[in-house]
C-alpha positions as CSV (number, residue, x, y, z in Angstrom):
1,X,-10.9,84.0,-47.8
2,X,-14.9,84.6,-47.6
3,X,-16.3,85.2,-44.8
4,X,-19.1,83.2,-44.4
5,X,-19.2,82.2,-41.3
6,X,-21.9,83.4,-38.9
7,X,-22.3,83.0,-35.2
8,X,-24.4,79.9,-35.3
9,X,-21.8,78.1,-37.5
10,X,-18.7,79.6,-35.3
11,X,-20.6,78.2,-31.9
12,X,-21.0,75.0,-33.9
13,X,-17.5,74.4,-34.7
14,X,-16.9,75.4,-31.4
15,X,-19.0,72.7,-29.9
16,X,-18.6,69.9,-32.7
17,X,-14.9,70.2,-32.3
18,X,-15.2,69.3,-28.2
19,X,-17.8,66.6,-28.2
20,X,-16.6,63.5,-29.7
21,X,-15.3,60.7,-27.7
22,X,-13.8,62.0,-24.3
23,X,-16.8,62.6,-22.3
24,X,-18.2,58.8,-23.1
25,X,-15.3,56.5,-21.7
26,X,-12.9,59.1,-19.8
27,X,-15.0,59.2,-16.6
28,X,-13.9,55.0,-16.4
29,X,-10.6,56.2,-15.9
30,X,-10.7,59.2,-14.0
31,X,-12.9,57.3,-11.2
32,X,-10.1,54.8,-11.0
33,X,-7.1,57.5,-10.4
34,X,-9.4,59.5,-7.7
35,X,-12.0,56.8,-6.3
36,X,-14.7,59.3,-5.5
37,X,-17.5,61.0,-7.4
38,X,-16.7,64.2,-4.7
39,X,-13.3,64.1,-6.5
40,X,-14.8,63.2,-9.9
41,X,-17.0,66.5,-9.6
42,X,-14.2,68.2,-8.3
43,X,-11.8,67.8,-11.2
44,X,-14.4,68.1,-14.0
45,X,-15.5,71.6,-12.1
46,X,-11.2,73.3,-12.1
47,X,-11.8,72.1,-16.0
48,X,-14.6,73.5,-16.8
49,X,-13.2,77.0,-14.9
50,X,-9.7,76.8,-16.9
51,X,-11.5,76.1,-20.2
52,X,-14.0,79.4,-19.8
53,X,-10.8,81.3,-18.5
54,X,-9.0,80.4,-20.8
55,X,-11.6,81.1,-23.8
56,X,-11.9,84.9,-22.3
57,X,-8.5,85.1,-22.7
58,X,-8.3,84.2,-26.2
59,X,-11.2,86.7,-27.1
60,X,-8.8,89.9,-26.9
61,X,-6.3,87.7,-29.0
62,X,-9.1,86.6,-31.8
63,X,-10.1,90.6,-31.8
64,X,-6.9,91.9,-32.5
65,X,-6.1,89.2,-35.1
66,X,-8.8,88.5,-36.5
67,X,-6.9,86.5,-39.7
68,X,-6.6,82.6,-40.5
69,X,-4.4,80.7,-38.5
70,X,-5.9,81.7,-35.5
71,X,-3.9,80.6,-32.0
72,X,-0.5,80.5,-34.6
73,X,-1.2,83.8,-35.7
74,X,-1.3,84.9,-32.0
75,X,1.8,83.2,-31.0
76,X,3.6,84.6,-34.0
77,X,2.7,88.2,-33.6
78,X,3.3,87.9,-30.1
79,X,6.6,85.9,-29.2
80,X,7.9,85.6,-32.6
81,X,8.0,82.8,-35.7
82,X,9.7,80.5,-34.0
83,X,7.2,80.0,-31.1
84,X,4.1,80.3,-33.7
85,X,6.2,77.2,-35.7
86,X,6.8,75.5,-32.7
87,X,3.0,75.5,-31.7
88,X,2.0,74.9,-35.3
89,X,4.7,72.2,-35.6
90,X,2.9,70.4,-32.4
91,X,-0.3,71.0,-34.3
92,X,0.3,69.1,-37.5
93,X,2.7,65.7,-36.1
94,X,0.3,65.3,-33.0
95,X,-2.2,67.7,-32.0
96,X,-4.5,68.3,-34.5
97,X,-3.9,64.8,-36.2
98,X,-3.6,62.5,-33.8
99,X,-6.3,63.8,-32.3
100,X,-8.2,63.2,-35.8
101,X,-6.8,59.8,-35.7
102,X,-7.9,59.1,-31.5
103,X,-11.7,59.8,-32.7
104,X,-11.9,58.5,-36.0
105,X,-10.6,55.3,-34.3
106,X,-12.9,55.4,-31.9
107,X,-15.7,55.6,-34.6
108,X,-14.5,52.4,-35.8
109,X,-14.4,50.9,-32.0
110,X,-18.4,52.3,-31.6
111,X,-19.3,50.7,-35.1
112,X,-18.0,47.4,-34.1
113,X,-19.8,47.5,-31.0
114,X,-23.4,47.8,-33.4
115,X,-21.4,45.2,-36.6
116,X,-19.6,42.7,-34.3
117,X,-18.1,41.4,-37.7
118,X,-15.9,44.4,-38.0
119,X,-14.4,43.4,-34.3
120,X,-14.4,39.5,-34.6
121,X,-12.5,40.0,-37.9
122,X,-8.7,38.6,-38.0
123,X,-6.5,41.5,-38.9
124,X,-5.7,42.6,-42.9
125,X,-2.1,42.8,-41.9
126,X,0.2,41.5,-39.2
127,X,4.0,41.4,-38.0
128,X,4.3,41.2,-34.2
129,X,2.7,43.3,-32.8
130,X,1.8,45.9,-35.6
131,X,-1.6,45.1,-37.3
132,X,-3.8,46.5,-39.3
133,X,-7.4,46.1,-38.4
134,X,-10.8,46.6,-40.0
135,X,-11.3,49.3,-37.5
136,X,-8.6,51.3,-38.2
137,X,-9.6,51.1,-42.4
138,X,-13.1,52.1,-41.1
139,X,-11.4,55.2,-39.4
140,X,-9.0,55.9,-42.4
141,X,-12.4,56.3,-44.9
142,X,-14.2,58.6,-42.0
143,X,-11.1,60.4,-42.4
144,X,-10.9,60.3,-46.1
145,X,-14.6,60.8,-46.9
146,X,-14.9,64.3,-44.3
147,X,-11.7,65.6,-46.4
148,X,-13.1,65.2,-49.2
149,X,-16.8,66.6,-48.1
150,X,-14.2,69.9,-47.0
151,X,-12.6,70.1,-50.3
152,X,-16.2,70.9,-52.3
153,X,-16.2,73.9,-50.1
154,X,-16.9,75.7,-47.2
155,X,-20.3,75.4,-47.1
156,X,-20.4,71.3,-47.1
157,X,-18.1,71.3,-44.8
158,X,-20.4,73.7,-42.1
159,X,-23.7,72.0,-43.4
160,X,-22.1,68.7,-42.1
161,X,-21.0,70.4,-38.7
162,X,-24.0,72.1,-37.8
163,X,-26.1,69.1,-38.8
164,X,-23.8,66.5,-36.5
165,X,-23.0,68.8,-33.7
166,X,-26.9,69.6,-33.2
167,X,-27.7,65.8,-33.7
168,X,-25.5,65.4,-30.7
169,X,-25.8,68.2,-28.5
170,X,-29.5,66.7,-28.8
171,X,-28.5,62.9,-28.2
172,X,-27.0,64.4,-25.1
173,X,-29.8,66.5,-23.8
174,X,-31.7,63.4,-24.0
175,X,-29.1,61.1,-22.7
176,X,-29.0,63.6,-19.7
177,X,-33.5,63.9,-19.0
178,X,-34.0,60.5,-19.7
179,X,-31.8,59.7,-17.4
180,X,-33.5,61.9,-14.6
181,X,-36.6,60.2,-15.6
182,X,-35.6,56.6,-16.0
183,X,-33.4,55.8,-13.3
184,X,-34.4,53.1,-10.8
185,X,-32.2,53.2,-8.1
186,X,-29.5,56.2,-7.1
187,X,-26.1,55.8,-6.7
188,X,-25.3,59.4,-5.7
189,X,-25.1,59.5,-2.7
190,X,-22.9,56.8,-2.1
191,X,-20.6,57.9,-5.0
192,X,-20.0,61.2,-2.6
193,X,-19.6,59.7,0.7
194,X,-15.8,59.4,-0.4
195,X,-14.3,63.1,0.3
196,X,-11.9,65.5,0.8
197,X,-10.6,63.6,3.6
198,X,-10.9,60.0,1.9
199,X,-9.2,60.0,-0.7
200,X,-8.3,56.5,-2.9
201,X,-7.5,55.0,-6.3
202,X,-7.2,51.5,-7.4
203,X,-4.6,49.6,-6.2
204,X,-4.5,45.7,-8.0
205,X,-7.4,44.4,-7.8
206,X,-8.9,46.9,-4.8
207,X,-9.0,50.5,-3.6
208,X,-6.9,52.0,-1.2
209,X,-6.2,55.3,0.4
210,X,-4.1,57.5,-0.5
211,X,-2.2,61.2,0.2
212,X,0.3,63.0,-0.4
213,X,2.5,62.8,-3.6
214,X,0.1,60.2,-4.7
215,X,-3.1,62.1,-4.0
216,X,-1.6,64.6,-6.3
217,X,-0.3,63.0,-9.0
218,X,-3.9,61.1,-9.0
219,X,-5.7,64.2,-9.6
220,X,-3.4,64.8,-12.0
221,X,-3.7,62.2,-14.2
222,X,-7.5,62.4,-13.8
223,X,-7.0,65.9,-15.3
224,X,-5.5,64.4,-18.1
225,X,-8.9,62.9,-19.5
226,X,-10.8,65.8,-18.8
227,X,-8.5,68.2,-20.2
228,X,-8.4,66.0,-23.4
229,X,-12.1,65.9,-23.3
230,X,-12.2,69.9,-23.2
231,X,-10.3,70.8,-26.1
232,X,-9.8,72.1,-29.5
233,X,-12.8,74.7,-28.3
234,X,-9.9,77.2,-30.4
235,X,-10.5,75.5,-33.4
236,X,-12.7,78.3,-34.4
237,X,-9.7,80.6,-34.2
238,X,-8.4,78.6,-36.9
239,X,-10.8,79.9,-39.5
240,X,-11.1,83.7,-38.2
241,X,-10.6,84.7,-41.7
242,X,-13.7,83.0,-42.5
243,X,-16.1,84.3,-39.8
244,X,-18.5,87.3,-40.5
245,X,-17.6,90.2,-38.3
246,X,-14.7,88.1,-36.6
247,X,-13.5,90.5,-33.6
248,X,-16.8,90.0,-32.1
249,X,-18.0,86.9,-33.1
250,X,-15.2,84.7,-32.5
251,X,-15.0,85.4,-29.1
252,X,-18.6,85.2,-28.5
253,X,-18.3,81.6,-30.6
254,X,-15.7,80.4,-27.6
255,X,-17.8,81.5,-24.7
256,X,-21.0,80.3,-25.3
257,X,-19.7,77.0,-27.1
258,X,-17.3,76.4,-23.9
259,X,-20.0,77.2,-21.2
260,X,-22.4,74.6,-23.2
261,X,-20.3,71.9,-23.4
262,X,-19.1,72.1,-20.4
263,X,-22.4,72.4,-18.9
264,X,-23.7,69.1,-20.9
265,X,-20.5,67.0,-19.4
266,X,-21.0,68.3,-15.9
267,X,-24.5,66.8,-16.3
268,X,-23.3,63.6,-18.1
269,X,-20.9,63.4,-15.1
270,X,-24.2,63.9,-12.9
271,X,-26.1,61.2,-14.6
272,X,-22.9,58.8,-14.7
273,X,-22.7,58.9,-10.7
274,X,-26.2,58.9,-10.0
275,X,-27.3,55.9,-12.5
276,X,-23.8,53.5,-11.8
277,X,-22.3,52.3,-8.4
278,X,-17.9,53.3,-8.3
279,X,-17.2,50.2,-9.3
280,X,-19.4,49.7,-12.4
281,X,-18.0,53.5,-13.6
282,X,-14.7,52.0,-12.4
283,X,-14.7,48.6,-14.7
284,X,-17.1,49.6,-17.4
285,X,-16.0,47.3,-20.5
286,X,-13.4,49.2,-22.5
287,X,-13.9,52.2,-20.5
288,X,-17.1,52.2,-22.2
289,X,-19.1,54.2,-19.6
290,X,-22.2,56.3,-21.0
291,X,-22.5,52.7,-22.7
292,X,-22.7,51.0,-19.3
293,X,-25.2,53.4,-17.7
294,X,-27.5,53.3,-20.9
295,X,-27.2,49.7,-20.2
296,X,-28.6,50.2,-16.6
297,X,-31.3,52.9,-18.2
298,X,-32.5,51.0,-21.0
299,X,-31.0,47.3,-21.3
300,X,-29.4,46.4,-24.2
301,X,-31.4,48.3,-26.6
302,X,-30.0,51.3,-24.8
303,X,-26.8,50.5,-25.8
304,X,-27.0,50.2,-29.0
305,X,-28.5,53.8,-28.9
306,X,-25.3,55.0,-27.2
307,X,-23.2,53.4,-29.5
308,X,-25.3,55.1,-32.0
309,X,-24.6,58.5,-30.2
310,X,-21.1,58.3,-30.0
311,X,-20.6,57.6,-33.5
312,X,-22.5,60.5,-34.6
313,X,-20.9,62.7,-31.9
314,X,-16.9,61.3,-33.5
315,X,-18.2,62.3,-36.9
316,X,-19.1,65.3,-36.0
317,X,-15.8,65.8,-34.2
318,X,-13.5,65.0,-36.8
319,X,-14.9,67.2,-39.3
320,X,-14.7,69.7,-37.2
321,X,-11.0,69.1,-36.8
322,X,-10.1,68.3,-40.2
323,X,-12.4,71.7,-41.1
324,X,-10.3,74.1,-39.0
325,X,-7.0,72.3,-38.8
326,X,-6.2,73.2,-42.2
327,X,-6.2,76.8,-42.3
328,X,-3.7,76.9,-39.9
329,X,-1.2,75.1,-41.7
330,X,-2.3,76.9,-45.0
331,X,-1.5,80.1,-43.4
332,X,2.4,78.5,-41.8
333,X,2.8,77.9,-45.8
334,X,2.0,81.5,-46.7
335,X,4.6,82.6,-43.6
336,X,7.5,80.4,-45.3
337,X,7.1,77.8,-42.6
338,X,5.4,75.0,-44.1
339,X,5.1,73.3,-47.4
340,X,4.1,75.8,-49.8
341,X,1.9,73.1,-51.9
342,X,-0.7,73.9,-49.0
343,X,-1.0,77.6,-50.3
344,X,-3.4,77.7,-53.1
345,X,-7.3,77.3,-52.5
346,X,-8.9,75.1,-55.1
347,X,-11.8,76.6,-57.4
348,X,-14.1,76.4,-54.4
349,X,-12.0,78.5,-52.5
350,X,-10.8,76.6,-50.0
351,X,-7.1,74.8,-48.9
352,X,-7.7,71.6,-50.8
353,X,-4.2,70.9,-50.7
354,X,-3.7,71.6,-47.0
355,X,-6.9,69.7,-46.1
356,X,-5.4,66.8,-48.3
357,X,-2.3,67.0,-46.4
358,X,-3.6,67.0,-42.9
359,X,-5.7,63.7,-44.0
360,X,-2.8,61.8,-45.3
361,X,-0.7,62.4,-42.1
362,X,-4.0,61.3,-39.5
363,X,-4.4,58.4,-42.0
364,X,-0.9,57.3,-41.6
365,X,-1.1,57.7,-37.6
366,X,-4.3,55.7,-37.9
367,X,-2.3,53.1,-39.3
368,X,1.0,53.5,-36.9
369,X,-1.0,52.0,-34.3
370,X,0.7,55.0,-32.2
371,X,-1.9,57.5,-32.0
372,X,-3.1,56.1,-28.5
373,X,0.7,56.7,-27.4
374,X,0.7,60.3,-28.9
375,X,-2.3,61.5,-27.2
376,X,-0.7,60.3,-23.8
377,X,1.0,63.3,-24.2
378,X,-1.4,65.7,-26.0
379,X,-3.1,67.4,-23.1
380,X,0.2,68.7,-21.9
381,X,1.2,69.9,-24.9
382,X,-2.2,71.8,-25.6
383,X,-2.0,73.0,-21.8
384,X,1.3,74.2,-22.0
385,X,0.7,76.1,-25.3
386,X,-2.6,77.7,-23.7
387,X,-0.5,79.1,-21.4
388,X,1.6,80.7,-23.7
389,X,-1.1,82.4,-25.5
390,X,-3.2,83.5,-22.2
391,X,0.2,84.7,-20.9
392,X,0.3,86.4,-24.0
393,X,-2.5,88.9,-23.0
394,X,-0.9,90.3,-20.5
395,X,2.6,90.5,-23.1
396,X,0.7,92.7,-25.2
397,X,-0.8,95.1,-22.7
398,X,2.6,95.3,-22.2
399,X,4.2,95.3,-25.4
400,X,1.9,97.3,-27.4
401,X,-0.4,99.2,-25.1
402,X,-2.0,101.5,-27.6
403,X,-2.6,98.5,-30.2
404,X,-6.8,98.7,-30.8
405,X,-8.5,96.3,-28.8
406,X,-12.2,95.8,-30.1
407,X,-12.5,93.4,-27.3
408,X,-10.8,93.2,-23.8
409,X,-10.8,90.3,-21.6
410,X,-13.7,90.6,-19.2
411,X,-12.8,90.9,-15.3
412,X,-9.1,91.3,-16.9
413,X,-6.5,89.9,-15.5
414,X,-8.6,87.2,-13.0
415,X,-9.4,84.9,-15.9
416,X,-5.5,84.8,-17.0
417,X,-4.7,84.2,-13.0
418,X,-7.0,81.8,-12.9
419,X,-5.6,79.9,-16.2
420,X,-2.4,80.3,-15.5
421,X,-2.4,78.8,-11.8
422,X,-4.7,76.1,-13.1
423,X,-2.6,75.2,-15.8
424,X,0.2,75.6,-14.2
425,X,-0.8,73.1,-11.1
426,X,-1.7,70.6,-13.8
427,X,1.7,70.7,-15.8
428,X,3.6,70.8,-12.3
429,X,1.8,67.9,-11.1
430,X,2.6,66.1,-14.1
431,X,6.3,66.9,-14.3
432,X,6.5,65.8,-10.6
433,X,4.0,62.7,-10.0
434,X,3.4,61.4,-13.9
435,X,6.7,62.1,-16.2
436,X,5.5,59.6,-18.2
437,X,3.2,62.2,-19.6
438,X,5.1,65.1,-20.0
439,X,8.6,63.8,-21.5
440,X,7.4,62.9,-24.8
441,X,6.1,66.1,-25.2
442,X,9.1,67.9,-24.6
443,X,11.3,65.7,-26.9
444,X,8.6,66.3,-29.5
445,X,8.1,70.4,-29.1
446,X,12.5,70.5,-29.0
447,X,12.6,68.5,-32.2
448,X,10.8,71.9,-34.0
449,X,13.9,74.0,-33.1
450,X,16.4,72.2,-36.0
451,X,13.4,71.9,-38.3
452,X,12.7,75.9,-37.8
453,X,16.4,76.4,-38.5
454,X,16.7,74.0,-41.3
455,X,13.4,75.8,-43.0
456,X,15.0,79.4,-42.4
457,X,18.3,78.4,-44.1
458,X,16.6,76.6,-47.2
459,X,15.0,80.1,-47.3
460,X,18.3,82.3,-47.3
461,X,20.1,80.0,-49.4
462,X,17.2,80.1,-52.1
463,X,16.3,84.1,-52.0
């Protein structure tokens, strides 16, 4: 691989990769599990803390491996193939694609929102209760077309993700100051009032307070959106083997592009409260809630400028995605523990086949229907395998204590304490209050065992 990856691209993958969908409609929900903007703050604050942490973390990791694959490579030096096939097992049947599915689908949702033909249309295909809609074929050639753009090289691929992730790190800025400037009336204050001591989710049709298990598992599953919306910042990781000077500038790449986006959605969040009473964040159409306050900002033309927004932020996203994703299964291939089609680069040197691969699979999840019911689960997943990496710091101080570290995890080890009791909380929570959440991914990280065998023993029996 070249590396021609500065810092500015790095930070934009970074950032592309984070922003696409999440921090437009997730707030909806969230507000409905905890019933307070105090709480609303609260939760999007222990994310923004975990995701920096955890970044920090991963900058001793990205130094001392700086090589394709990124978070599988780390995994697999540190506890072994199976765990780094395990991870990049999770990665290619849900993580990484279903997540290219969730916002490419949600590109298509946006665009229907501006072409109300693509939404009023009766579905290509139907049987019960599987369809096939316009949408989906709309996020199926988003899919298809950003593959394709990453196929002609490396540097199509960046050009697109540093023009789409600036177009929307813009959007946003804007979003944010004009709202400052244009709201009316402020619902702030009484989007606070309900605190630590008054705590309540929806219940029906109204709100009621609640403690206990139920105060827990609520903050839980308010995590859940946040989490999801705070992800994939270790795309970056992915393409080490790309990125000029990587022991340095990969780690610098995750910090700054964390602290940014996390910054931007703790002001969204601002902006959310302050322009929209609990009950309009609460009900917002389809969850549709940046929508809803441009609504209240701007009228209707507002709306269709958010709409706007959010499609270029998804576009944005899923390149990113389908940019980095890739190289990770390209470099399981070269390790024996994925199809070895994805192993050659194409004339412009990079994993066309890989890239190809990874596009087929999200297209075919698009068209499941089931990538809504996959990402149920992702968060967990992606927590749970955070925690095996930022763990895995403190494994190799152990392991290997002379091993040349061109970068140690600042304040070492209170960002992986930190991590690892957020995390932690969060799956716990989860196992105890929300199974619903965590089961799936169990049954889906235990299926990789038998595949890992049945992979090794194809290998002995051929050599």
């Amino acid at each position: 691989m070249k590396r021609q990856l500065k810092l500015w691209d790095a930070v934009m993958i970074v950032m592309g990769s984070m922003i696409g969908s999440g921090i437009f409609i997730v707030s909806s929900d969230m507000m409905r599990q905890l019933g307070s903007g105090y709480w609303l703050i609260t939760v999007w604050l222990l994310t923004t803390i975990a995701t920096i942490s955890a970044a920090i973390c991963y900058g001793e990791l990205s130094a001392m491996y700086p090589r394709a694959g990124g978070q599988y490579a780390y995994l697999a030096e540190t506890f072994g193939r199976m765990t780094g096939f395990l991870y990049g097992w999770s990665l290619f049947t849900v993580i990484q694609t279903g997540t290219i599915a969730a916002v490419a689908v949600a590109f298509g949702k946006f665009a229907a929102y501006i072409f109300p033909m693509l939404n009023d249309a009766p579905p290509l295909y139907q049987n019960g209760s599987f369809m096939i809609t316009w949408m989906q074929i709309v996020a199926i050639g988003i899919i298809l077309l950003l593959t394709y753009i990453n196929t002609r090289g490396l540097e199509s691929g960046k050009f697109v993700q540093s023009v789409f992730t600036a177009a929307k790190i813009i959007a946003l800025i804007a979003l944010i100051v004009g709202g400052l400037y244009l709201m009316k009336t402020s619902f702030l204050s009484d989007n606070l009032q309900f605190g630590w001591a008054s705590f309540q989710n929806l219940n029906g049709d109204g709100w009621r307070s609640i403690s206990g298990g139920a105060l827990l598992g609520g903050i839980a599953a308010a995590m859940v959106g946040s989490i999801f919306s705070s992800v994939a910042w270790e795309n970056v990781t992915f393409i080490s083997g790309e990125v000029k000077n990587a022991q340095r500038n990969v780690v610098r790449a995750m910090v700054i592009g964390t602290s940014l986006v996390m910054l931007l959605y703790l002001l969204c969040n601002y902006i959310y409260l302050a322009t929209l009473s609990r009950d309009e964040i609460a009900f917002a159409a389809n969850d549709r809630v940046a929508i809803a306050a441009a609504e209240k900002l701007l009228g209707h033309s507002g709306t269709v400028v958010m709409a706007i927004l959010v499609m270029i932020s998804t576009f944005g996203c899923v390149n990113g995605l389908i940019l980095s994703g890739a190289r990770v299964f390209q470099t399981m291939a070269k390790d024996g523990l994925f199809l070895k089609q994805a192993i050659p680069n194409n004339k412009q040197e990079v994993p066309a086949r890989s890239l190809w691969l990874q596009g087929a699979w999200a297209s075919l999840l698009c068209l499941s229907g089931q990538y809504g019911n996959l990402l149920d689960m992702v968060s967990f997943v992606i927590v749970i395998f955070y925690m095996i990496t930022v763990f895995g710091v403190v494994y190799q101080r152990w392991k290997n204590p002379t091993a040349e570290r061109p970068y140690r995890t600042f304040l070492y080890p209170l960002p992986v304490l930190i991590y690892l009791l957020i995390g932690g909380l969060f799956c716990g929570l989860l196992i105890a209050y929300k199974p619903q959440y965590t089961w799936p991914g169990f049954i889906l990280i235990l299926l990789g065992i038998p595949v890992y065998y049945f992979i090794n023993r194809r290998k002995q029996l051929t050599a």
